[in-house]
PDB file with one MODEL, atoms N, CA, C and O in Angstrom:
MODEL        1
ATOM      1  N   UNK A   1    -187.792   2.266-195.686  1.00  0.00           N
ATOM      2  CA  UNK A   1    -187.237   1.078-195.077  1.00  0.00           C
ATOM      3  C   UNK A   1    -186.664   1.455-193.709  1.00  0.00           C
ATOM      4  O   UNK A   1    -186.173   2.571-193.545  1.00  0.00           O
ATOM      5  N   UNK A   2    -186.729   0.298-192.446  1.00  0.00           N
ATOM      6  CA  UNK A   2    -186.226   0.550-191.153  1.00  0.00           C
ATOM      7  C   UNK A   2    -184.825   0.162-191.700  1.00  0.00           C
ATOM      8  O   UNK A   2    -184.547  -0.743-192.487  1.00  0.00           O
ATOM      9  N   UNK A   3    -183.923   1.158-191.031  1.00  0.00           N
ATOM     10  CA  UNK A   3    -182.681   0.678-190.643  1.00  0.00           C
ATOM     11  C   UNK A   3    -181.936   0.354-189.113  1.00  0.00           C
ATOM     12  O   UNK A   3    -180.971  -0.373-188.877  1.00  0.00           O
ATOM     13  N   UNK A   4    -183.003   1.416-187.914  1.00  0.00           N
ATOM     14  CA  UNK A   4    -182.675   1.311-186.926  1.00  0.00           C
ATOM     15  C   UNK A   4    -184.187   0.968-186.534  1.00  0.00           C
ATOM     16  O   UNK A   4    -185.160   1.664-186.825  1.00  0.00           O
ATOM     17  N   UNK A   5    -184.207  -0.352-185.748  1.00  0.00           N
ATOM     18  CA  UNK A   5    -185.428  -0.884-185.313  1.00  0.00           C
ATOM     19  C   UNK A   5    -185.954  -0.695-184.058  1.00  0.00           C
ATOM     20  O   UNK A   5    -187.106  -0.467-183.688  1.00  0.00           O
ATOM     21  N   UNK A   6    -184.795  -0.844-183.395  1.00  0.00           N
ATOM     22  CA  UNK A   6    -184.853   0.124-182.595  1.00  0.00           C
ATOM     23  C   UNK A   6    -185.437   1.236-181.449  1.00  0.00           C
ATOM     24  O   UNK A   6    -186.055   1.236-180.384  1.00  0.00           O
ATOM     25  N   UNK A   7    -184.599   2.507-182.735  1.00  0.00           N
ATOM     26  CA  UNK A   7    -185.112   3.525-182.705  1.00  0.00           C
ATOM     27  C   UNK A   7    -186.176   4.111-183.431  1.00  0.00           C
ATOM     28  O   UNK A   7    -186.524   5.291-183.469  1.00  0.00           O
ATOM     29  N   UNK A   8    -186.695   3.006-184.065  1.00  0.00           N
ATOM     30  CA  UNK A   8    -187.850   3.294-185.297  1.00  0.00           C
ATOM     31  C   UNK A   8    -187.358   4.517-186.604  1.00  0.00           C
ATOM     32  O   UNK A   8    -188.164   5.335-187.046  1.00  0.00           O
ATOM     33  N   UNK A   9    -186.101   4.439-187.011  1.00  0.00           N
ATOM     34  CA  UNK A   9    -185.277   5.004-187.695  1.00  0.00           C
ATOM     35  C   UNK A   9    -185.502   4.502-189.470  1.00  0.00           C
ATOM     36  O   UNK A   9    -185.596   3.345-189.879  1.00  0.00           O
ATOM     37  N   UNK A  10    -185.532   5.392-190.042  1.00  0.00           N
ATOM     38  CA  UNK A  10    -185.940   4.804-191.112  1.00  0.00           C
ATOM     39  C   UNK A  10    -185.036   5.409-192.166  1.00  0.00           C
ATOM     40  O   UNK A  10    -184.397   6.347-191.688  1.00  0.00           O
ATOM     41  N   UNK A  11    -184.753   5.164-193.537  1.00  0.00           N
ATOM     42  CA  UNK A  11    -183.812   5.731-194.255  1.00  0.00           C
ATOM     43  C   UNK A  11    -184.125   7.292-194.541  1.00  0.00           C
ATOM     44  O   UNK A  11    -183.282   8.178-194.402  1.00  0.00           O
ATOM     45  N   UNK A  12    -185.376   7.487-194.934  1.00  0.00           N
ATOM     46  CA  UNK A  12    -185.235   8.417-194.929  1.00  0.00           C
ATOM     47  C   UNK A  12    -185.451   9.908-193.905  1.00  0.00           C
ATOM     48  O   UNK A  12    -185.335  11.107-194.157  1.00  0.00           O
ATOM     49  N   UNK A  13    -185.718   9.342-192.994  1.00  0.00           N
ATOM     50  CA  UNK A  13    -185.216  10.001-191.926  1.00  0.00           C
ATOM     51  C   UNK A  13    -183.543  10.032-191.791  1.00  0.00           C
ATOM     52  O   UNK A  13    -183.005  11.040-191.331  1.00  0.00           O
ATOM     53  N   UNK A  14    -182.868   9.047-192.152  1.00  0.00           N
ATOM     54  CA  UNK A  14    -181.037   9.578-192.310  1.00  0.00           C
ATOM     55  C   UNK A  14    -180.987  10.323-193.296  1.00  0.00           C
ATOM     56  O   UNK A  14    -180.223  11.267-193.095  1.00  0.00           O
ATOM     57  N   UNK A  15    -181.658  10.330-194.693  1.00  0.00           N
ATOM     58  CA  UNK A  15    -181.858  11.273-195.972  1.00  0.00           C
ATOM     59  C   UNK A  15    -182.047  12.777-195.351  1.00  0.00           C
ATOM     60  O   UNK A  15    -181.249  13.613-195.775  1.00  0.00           O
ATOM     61  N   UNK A  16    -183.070  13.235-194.342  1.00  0.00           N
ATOM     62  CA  UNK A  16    -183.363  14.080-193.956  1.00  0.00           C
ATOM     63  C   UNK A  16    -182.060  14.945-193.086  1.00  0.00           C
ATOM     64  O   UNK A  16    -181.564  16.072-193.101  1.00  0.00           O
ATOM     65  N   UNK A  17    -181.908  13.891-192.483  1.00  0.00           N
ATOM     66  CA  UNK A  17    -180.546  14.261-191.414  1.00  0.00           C
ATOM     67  C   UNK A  17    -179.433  14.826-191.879  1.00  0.00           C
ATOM     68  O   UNK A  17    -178.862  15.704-191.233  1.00  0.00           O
ATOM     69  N   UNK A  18    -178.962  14.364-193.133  1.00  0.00           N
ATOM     70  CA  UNK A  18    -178.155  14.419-193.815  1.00  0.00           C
ATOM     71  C   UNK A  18    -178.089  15.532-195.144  1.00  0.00           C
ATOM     72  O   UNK A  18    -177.037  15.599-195.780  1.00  0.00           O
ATOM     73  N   UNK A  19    -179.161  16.320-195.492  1.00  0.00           N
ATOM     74  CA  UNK A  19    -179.856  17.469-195.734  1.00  0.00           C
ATOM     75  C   UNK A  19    -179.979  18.314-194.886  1.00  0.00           C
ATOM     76  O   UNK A  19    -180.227  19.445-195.302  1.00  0.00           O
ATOM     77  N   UNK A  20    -179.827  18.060-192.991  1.00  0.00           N
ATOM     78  CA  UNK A  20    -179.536  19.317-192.395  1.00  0.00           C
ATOM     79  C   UNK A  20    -178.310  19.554-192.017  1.00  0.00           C
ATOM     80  O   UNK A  20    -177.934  20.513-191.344  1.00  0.00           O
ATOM     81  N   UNK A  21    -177.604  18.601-192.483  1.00  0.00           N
ATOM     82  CA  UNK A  21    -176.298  18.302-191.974  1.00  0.00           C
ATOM     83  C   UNK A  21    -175.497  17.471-191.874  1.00  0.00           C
ATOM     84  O   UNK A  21    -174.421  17.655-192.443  1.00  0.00           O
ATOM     85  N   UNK A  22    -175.727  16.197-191.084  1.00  0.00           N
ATOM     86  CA  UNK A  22    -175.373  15.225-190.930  1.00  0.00           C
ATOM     87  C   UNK A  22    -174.777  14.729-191.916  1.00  0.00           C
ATOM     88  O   UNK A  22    -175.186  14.595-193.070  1.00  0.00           O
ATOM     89  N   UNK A  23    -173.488  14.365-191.319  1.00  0.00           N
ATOM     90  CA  UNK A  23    -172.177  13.780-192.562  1.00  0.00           C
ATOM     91  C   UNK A  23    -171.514  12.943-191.581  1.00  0.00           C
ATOM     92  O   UNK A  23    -170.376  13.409-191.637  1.00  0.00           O
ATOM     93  N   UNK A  24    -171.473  11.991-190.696  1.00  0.00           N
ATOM     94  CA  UNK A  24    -170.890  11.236-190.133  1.00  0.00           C
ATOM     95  C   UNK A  24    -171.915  10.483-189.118  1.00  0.00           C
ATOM     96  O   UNK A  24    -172.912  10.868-188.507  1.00  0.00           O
ATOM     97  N   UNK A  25    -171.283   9.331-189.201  1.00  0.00           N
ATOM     98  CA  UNK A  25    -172.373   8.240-188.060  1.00  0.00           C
ATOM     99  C   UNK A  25    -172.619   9.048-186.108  1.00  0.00           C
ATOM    100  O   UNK A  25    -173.526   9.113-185.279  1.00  0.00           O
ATOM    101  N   UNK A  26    -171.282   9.463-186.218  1.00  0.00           N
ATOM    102  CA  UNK A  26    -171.654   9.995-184.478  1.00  0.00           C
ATOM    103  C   UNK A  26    -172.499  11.242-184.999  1.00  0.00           C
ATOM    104  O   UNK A  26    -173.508  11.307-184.296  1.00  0.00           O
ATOM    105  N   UNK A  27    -172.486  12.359-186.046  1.00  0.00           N
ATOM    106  CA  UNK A  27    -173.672  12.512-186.182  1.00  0.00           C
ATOM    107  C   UNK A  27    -174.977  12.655-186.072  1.00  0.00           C
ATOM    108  O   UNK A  27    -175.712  13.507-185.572  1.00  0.00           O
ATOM    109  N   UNK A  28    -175.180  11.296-186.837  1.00  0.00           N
ATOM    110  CA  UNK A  28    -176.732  10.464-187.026  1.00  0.00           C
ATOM    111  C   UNK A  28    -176.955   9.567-185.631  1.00  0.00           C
ATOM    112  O   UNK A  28    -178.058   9.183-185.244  1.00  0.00           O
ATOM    113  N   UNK A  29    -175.835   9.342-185.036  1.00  0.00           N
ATOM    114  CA  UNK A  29    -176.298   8.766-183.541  1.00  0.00           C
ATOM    115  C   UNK A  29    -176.999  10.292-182.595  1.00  0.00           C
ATOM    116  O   UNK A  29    -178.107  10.411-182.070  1.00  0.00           O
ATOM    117  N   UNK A  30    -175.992  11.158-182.659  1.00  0.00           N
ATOM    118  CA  UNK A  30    -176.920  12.120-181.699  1.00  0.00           C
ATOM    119  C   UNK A  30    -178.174  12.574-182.505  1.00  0.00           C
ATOM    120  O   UNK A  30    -179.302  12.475-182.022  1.00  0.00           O
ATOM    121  N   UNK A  31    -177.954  13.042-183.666  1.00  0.00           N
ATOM    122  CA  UNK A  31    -179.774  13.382-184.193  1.00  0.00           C
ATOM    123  C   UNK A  31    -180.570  12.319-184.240  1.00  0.00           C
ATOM    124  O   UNK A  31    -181.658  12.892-184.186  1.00  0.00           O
ATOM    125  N   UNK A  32    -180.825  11.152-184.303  1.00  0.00           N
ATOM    126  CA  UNK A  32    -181.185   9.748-184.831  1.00  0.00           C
ATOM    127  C   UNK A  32    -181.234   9.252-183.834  1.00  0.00           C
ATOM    128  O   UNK A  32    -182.372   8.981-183.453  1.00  0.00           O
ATOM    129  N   UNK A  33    -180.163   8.909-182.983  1.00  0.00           N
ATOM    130  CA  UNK A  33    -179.894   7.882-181.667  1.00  0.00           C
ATOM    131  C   UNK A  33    -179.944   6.620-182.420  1.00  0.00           C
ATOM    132  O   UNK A  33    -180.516   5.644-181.936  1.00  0.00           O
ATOM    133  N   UNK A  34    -179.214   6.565-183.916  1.00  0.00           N
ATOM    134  CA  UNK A  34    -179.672   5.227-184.592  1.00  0.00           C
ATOM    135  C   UNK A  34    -178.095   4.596-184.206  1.00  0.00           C
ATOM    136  O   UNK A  34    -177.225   5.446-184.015  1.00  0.00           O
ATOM    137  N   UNK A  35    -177.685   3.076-184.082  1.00  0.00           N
ATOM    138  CA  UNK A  35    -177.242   2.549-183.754  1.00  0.00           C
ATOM    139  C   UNK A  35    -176.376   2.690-182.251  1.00  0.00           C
ATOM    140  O   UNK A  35    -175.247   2.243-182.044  1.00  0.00           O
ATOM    141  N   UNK A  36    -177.475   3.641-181.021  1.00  0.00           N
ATOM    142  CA  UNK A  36    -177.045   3.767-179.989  1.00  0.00           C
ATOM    143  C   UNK A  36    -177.447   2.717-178.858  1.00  0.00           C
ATOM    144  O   UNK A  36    -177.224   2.852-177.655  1.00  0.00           O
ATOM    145  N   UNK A  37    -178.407   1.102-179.796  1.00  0.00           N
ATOM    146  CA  UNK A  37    -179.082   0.130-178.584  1.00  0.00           C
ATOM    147  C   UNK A  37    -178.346  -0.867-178.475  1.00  0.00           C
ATOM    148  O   UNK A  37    -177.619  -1.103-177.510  1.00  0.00           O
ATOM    149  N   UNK A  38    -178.527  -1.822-179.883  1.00  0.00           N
ATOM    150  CA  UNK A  38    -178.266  -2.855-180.142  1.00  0.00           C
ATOM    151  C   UNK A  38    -176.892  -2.724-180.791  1.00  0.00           C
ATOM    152  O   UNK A  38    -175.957  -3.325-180.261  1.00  0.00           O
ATOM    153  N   UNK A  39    -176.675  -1.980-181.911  1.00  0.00           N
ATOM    154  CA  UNK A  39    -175.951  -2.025-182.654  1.00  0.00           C
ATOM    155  C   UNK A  39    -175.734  -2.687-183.998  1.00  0.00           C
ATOM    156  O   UNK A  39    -174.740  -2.699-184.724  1.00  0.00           O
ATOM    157  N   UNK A  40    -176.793  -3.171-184.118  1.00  0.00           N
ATOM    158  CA  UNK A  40    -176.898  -4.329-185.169  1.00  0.00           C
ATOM    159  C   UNK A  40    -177.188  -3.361-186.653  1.00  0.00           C
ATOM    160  O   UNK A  40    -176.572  -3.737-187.650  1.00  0.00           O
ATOM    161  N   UNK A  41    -177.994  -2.292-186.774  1.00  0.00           N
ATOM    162  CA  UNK A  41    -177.911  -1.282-187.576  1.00  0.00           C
ATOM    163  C   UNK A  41    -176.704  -0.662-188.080  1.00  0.00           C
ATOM    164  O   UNK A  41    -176.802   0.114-189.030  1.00  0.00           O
ATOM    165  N   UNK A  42    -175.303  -0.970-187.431  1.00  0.00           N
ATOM    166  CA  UNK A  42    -174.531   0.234-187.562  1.00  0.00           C
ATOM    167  C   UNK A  42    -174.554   0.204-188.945  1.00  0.00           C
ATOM    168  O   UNK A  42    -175.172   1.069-189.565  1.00  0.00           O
ATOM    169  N   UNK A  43    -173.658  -1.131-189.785  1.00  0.00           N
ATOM    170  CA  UNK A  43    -173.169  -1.211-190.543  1.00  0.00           C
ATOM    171  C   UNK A  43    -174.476  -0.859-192.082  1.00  0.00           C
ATOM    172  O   UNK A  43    -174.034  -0.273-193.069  1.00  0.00           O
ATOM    173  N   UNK A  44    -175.832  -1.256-192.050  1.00  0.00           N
ATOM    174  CA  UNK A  44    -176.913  -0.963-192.872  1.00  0.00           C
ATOM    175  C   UNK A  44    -176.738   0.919-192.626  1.00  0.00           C
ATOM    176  O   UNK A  44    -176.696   1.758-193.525  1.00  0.00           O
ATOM    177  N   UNK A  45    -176.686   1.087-191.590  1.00  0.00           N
ATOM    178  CA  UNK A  45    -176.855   2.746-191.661  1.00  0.00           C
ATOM    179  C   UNK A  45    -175.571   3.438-192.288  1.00  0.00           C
ATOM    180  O   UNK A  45    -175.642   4.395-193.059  1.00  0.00           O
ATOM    181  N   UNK A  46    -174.800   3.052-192.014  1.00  0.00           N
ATOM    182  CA  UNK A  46    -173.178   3.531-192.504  1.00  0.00           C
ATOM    183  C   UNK A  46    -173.115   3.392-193.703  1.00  0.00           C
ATOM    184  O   UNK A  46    -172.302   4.044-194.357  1.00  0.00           O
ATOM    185  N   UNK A  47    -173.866   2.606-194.210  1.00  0.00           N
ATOM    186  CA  UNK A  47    -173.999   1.991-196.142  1.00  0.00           C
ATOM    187  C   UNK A  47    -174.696   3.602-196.160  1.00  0.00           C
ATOM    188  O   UNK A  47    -174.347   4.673-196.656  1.00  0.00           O
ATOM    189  N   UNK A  48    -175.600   3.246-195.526  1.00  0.00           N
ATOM    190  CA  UNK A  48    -176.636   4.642-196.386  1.00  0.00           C
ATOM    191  C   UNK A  48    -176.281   5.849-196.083  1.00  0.00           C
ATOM    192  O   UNK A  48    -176.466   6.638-197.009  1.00  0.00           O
ATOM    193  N   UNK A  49    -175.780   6.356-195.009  1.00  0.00           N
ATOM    194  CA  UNK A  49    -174.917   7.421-194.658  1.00  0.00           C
ATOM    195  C   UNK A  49    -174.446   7.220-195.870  1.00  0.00           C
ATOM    196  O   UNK A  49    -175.205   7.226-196.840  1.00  0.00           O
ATOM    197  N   UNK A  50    -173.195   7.023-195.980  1.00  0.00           N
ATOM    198  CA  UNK A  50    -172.039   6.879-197.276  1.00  0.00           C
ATOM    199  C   UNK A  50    -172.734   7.205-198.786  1.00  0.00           C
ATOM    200  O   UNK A  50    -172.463   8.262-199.357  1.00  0.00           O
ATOM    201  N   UNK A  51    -173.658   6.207-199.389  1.00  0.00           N
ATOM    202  CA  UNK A  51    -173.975   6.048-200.312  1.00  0.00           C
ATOM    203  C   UNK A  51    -175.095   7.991-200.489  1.00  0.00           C
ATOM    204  O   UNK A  51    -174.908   8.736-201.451  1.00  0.00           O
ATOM    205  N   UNK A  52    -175.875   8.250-199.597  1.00  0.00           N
ATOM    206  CA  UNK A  52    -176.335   8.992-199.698  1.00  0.00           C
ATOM    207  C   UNK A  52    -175.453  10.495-199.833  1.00  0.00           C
ATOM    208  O   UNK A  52    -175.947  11.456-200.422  1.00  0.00           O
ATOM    209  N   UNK A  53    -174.014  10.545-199.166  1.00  0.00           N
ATOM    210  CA  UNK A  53    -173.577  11.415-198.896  1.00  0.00           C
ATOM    211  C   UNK A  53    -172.537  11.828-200.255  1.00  0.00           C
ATOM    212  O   UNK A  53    -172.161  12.909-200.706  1.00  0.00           O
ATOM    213  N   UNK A  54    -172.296  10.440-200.635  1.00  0.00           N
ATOM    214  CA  UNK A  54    -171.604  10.635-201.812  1.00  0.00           C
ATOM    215  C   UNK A  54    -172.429  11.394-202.943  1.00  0.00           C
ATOM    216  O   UNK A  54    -172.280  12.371-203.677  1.00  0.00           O
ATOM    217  N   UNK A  55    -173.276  10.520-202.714  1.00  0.00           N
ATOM    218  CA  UNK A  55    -174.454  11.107-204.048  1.00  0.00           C
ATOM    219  C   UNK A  55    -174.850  12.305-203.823  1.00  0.00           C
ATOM    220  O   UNK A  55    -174.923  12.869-204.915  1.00  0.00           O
ATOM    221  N   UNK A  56    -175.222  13.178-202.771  1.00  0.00           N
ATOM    222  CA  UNK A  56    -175.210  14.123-202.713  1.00  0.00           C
ATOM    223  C   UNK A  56    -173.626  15.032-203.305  1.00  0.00           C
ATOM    224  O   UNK A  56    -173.718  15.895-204.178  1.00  0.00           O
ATOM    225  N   UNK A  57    -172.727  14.786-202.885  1.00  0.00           N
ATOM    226  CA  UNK A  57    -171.711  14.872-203.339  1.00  0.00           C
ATOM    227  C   UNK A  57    -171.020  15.474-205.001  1.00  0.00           C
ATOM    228  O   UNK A  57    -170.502  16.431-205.575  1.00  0.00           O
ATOM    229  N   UNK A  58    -171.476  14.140-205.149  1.00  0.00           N
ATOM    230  CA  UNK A  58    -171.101  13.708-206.428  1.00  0.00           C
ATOM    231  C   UNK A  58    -172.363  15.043-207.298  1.00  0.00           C
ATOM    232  O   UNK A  58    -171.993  15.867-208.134  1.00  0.00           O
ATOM    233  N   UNK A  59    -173.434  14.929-206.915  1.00  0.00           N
ATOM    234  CA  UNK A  59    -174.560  16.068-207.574  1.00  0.00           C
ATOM    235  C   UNK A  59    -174.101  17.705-207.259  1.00  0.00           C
ATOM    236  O   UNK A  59    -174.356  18.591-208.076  1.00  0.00           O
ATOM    237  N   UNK A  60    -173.462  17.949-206.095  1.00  0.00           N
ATOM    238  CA  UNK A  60    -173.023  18.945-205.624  1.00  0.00           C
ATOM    239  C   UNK A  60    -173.977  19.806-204.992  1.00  0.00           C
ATOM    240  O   UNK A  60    -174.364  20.934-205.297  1.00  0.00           O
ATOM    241  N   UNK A  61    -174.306  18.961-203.951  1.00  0.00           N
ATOM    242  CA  UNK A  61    -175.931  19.308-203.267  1.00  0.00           C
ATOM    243  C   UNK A  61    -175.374  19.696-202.208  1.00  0.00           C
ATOM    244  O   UNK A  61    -175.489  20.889-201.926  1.00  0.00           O
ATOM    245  N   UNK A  62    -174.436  18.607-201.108  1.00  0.00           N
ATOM    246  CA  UNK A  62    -173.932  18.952-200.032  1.00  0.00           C
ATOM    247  C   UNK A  62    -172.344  18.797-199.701  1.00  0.00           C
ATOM    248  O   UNK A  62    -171.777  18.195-198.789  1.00  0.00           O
ATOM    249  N   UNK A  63    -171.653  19.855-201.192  1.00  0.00           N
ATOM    250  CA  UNK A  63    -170.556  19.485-201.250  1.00  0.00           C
ATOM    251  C   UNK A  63    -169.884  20.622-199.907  1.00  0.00           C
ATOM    252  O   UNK A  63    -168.876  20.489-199.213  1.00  0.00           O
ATOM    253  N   UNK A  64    -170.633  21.410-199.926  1.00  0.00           N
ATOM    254  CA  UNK A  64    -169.878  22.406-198.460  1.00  0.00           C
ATOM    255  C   UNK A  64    -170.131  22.115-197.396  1.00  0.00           C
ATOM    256  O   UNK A  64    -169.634  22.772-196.481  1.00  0.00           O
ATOM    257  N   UNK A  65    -171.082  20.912-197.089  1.00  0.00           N
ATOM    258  CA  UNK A  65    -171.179  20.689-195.468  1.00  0.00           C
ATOM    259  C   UNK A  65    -170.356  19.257-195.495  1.00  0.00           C
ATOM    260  O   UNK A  65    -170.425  18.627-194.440  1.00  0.00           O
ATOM    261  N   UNK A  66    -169.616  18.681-196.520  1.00  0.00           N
ATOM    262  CA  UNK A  66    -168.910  17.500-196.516  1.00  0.00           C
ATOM    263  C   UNK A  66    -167.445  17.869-195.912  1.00  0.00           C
ATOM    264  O   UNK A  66    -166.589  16.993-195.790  1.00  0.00           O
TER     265      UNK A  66
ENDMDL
END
């Protein structure tokens, strides 16, 4: 699914991001450049940031880069 239209940004490209690292929206704006046009993405990307990061989290996948 697109989240940044954009930037042709897609979820799992933030999935990916967020597996090399990425744990915060400024972040996923410099790797991504996702919600750096319009802005209309922020809040859909910030869901999935979050939701993804927890869950990683919560599994204890990327509990040391949190």
């Amino acid at each position: 699914m697109y989240v940044c239209i954009c930037n042709r940004v897609t979820e799992n490209d933030i999935k990916r991001a967020i597996g090399d690292g990425a744990c915060s929206m400024s972040c996923l704006a410099e790797r991504l450049a996702v919600s750096t046009c319009c802005g209309q993405c922020y809040n859909t990307a910030n869901a999935c940031l979050e939701a993804l990061v927890d869950a990683d989290f919560s599994n204890g996948i990327g509990a040391a880069t949190v």
